[in-house]
C-alpha positions in Angstrom: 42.1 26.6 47.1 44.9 27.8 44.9 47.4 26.1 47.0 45.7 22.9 47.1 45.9 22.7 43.6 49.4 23.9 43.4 49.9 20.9 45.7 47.9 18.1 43.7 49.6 19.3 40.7 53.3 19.3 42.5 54.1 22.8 41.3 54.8 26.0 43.4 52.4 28.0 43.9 53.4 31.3 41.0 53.5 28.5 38.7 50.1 27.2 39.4 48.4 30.3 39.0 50.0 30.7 35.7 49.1 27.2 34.4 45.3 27.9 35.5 45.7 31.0 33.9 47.4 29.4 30.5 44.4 26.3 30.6 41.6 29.1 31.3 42.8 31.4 28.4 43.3 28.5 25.6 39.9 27.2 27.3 38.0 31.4 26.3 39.8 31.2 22.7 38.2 27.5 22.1 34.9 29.0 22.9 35.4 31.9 21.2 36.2 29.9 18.1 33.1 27.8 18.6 30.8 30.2 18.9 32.1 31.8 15.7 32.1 28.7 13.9 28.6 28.1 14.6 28.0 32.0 13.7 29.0 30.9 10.2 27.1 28.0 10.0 23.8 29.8 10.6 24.6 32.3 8.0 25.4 29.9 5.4 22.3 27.7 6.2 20.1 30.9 5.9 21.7 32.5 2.9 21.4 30.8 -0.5 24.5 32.7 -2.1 26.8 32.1 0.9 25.9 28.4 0.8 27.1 28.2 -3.3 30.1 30.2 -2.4 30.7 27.4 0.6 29.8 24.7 -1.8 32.5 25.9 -4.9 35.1 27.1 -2.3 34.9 24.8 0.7 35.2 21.8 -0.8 37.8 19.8 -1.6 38.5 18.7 -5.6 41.0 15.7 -6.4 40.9 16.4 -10.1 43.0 13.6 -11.7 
């Protein structure tokens, strides 16, 4: 399987592996960011003080 796609992708087979490897780690550290982004999100909708902190602090202010 490995070497098929080594072959579709025109690469040799070490550097194969290590591009699946690259793609699959960047793809765990999207996820991971996800899921703590949406972690946040839940505590800010279910916590009054968080959400005025969010509010003064996550917004941005053009103040002329």
């Amino acid at each position: 399987m490995l070497e098929t796609e080594a072959k579709e992708r025109g690469l040799g087979l070490s550097v194969a592996i290590r591009v699946l490897a690259c793609e699959a780690a960047k793809e765990a550290k999207r996820k991971r960011i996800r899921e703590q982004t949406k972690a946040v999100a839940e505590y800010i909708a279910g916590n009054p003080e968080a959400q005025e902190f969010f509010e003064f602090w996550g917004t941005p202010r053009v103040e002329l």
